[in-house]
C-alpha positions as CSV (number, residue, x, y, z in Angstrom):
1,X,57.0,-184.8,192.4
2,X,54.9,-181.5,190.6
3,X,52.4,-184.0,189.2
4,X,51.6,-184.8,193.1
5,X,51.8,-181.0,194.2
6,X,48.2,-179.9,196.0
7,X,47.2,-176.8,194.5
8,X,43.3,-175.4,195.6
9,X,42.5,-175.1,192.0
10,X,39.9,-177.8,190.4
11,X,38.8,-179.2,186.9
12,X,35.4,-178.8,184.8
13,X,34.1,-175.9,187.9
14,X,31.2,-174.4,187.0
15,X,31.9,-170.3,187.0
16,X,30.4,-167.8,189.4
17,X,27.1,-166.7,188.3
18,X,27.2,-163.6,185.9
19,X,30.0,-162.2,183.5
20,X,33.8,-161.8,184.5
21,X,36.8,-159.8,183.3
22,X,39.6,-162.0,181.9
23,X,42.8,-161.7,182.7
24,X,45.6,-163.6,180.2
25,X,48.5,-164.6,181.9
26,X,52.1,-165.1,180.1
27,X,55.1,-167.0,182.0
28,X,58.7,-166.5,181.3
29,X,60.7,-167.9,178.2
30,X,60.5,-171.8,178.1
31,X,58.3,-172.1,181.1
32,X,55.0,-173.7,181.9
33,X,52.4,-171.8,182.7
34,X,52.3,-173.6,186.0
35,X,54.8,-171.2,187.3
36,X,51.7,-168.8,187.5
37,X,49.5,-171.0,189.5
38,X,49.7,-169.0,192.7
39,X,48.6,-166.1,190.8
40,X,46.1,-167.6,188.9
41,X,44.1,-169.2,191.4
42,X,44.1,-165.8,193.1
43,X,42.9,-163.7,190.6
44,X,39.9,-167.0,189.8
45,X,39.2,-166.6,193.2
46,X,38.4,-162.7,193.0
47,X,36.1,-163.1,190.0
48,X,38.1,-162.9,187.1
49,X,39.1,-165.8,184.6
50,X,42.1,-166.4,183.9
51,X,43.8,-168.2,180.9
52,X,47.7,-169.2,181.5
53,X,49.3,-170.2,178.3
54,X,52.0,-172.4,177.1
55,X,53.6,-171.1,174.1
56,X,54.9,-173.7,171.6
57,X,58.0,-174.5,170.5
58,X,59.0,-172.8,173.9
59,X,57.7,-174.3,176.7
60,X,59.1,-177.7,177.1
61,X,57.5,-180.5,176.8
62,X,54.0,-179.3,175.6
63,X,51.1,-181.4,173.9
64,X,49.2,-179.7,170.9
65,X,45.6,-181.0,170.2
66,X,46.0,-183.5,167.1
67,X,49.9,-182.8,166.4
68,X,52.7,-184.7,168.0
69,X,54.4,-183.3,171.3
70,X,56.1,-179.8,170.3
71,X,59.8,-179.3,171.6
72,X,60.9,-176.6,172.7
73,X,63.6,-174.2,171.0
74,X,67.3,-174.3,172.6
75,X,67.3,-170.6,171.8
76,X,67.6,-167.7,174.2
77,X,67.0,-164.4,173.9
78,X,70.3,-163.2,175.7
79,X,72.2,-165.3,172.7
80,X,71.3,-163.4,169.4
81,X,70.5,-167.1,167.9
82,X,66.6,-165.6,168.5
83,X,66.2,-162.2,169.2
84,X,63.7,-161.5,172.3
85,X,61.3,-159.4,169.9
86,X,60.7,-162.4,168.0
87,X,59.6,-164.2,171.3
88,X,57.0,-161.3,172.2
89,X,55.6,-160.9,168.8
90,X,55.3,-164.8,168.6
91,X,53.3,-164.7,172.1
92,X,51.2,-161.5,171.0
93,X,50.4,-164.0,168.4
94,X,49.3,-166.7,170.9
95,X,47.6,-163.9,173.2
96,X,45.5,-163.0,170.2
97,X,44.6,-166.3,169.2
98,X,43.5,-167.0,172.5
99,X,41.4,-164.4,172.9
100,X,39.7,-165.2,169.5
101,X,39.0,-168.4,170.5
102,X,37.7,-167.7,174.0
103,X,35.6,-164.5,172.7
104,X,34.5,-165.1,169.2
105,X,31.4,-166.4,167.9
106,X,32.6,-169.9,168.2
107,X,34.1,-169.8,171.3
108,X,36.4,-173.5,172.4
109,X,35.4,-172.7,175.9
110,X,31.8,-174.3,177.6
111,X,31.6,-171.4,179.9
112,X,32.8,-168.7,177.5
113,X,29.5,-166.4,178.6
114,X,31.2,-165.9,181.7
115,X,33.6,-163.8,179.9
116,X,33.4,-160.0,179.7
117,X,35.4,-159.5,177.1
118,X,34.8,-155.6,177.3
119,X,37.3,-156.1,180.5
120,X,40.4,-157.7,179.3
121,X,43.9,-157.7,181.0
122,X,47.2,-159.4,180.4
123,X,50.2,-159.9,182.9
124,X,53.3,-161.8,182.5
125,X,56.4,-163.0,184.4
126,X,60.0,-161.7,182.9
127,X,59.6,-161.9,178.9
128,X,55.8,-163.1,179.4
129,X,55.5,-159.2,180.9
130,X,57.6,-157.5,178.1
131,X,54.8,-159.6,175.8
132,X,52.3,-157.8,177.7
133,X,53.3,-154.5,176.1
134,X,53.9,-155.6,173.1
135,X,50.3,-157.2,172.5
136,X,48.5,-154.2,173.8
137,X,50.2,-152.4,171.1
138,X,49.0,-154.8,168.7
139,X,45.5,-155.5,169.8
140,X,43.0,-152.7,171.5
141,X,40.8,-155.6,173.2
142,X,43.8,-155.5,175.9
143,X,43.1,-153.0,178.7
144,X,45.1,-153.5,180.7
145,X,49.0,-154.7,181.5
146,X,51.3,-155.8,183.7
147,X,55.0,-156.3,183.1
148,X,56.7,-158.7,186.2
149,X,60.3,-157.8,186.1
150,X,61.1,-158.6,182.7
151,X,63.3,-156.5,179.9
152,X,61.1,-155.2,177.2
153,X,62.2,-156.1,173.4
154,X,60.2,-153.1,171.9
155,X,59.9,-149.1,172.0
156,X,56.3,-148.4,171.7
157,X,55.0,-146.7,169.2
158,X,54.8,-142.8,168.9
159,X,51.0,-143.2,170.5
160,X,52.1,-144.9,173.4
161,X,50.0,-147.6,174.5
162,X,46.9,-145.3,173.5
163,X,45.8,-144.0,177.3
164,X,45.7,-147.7,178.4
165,X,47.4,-148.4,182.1
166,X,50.6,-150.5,182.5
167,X,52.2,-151.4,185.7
168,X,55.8,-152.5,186.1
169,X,56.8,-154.6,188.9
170,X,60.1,-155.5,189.8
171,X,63.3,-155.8,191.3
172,X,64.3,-153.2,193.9
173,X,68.3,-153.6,193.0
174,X,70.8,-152.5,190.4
175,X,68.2,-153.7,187.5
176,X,65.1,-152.1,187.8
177,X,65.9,-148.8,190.0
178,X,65.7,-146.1,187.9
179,X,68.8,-145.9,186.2
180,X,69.2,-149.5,186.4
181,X,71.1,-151.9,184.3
182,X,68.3,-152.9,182.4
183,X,68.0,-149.0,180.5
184,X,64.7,-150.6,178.8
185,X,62.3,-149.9,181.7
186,X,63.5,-145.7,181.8
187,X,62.6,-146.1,177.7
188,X,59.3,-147.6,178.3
189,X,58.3,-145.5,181.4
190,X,58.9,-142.3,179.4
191,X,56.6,-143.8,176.1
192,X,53.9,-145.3,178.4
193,X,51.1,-142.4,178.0
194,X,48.2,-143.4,180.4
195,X,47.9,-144.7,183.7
196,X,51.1,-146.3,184.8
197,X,53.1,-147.1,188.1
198,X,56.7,-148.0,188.7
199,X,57.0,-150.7,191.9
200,X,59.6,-152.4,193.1
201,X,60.1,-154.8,195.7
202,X,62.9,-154.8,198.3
203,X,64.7,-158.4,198.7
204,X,63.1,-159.2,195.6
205,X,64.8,-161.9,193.0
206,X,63.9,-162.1,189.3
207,X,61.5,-165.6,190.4
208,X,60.1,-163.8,193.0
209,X,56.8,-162.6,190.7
210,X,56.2,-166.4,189.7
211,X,55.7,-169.9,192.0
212,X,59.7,-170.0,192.2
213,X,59.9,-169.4,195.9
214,X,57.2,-171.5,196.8
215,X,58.9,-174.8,194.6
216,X,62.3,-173.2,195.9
217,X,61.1,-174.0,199.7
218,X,59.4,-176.8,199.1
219,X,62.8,-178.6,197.6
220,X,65.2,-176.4,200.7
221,X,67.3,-174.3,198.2
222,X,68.0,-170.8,199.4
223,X,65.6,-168.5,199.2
224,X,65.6,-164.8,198.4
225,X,65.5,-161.9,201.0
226,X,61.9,-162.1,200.8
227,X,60.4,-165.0,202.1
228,X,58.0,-167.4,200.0
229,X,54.9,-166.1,201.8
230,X,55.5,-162.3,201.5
231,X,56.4,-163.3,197.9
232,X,53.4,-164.5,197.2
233,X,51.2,-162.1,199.0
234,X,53.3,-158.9,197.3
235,X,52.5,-160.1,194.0
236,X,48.9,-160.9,194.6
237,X,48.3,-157.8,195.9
238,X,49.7,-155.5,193.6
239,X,48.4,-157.3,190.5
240,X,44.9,-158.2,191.7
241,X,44.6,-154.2,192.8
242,X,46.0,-153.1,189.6
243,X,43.3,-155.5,187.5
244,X,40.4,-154.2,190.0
245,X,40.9,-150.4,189.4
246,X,41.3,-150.3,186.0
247,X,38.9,-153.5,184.4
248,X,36.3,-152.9,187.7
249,X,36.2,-149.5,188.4
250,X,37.4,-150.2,192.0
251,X,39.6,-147.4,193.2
252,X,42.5,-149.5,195.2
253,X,44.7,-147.2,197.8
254,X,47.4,-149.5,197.6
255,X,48.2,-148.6,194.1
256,X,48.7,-144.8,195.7
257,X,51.6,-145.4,197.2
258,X,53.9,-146.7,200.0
259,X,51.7,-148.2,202.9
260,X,53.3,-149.5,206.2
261,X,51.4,-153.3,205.4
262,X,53.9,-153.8,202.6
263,X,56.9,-152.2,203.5
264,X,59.3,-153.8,200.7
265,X,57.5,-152.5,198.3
266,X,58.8,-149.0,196.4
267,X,57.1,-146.5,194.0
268,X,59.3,-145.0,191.7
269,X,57.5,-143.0,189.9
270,X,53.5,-142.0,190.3
């Protein structure tokens, strides 16, 4: 049934003319990066390139070029068999090697001179945004980050994340208000030392920051207050304003603060 889903994306497209910031995208634990694709074909359609990962040994069902399909682990973060640091240092480690291979000298990419890699951002969904953090901490060529309603696994350093901007984007409930249940986003707010904004959405579930209410109407199972559409455009419009002011230069209004076009959507803290 997904193998036959239309999606306006295609294969072996040549790239707008010139050079592009690249956005990495990160989904959450064990999923495909499919559950991106709404994003993704967004941001491609702005200008930017974007690279959705699967991570191995965690994202079922994967293929690995030359190696034998790789499972994925039974482990959760939530059971203390793996701890959830493990999982973002492990996709830091795929983020990095990515951008090696797409930036380098011998790049794996035909079109890899459309890349500006002076311009480089990284978003994720749930622990794919926690990894966002943590590989800006670990590599400089990240400008940029977006964590999509997931707990973050590390304190930052002492130095923050050295001036660099970081959005957080999330629930508007008992989670991720201020004082929430999840106590890791009033850590990280307080150690984030640059640019940063706090949003959440109102009628917003966890899967509403991925393709789950889109798949979620498709098959008729309840949906969240939001519905599918205003999901979708939320989430584009936050993260593709986010990526334009701070890899293009493009100052973006909606970033500012409440505006009566998106009226779920909350700032915290400015």
């Amino acid at each position: 049934m997904l193998a036959r889903t239309r999606t306006h994306s295609r294969t072996d497209v040549r790239p707008a003319p010139g050079r592009h910031p690249l956005v990495l995208l990160s989904p959450g634990f064990t999923v495909s990066r499919w559950t991106l694709t709404n994003l993704a074909e967004d941001l491609a359609s702005r200008g930017y390139v974007v690279a959705s990962v699967d991570h191995a040994y965690e994202s079922y069902g994967i293929s690995l070029p030359g190696a034998a399909r790789s499972p994925a682990s039974p482990a959760r973060p939530s059971t203390g068999r793996v701890s959830g640091s493990v999982v973002t240092a492990t996709r830091t480690a795929d983020m990095r090697y990515v951008l090696d291979r797409l930036t380098g000298p011998k790049p794996a990419w035909r079109y890899a001179k459309a890349i500006d890699a002076r311009h480089v951002g990284m978003a994720g969904h749930s622990i794919g945004g926690a990894s966002a953090a943590t590989a800006m901490v670990a590599d400089p060529r990240i400008d940029a980050g977006i964590n999509m309603d997931g707990a973050f696994w590390e304190d930052l350093p002492a130095e923050g994340l050295r001036g660099r901007p970081f959005l957080m984007l999330g629930t508007h409930d008992s989670m991720h208000l201020p004082g929430g249940q999840d106590a890791t986003w009033d850590r990280t707010w307080s150690e984030l030392d640059g640019w940063k904004r706090w949003i959440t959405v109102a009628g917003a579930e966890h899967f509403t920051f991925s393709d789950g209410p889109v798949l979620e109407r498709h098959f008729g199972l309840p949906q969240a207050e939001v519905p599918a559409d205003r999901a979708v455009a939320v989430t584009r419009t936050y993260v593709a304003a986010f990526f334009d002011q701070h890899l293009r230069g493009i100052p973006r209004p909606v970033l500012d603060g409440p505006t009566p076009e998106n009226p779920e959507v909350h700032f915290q803290h400015r």
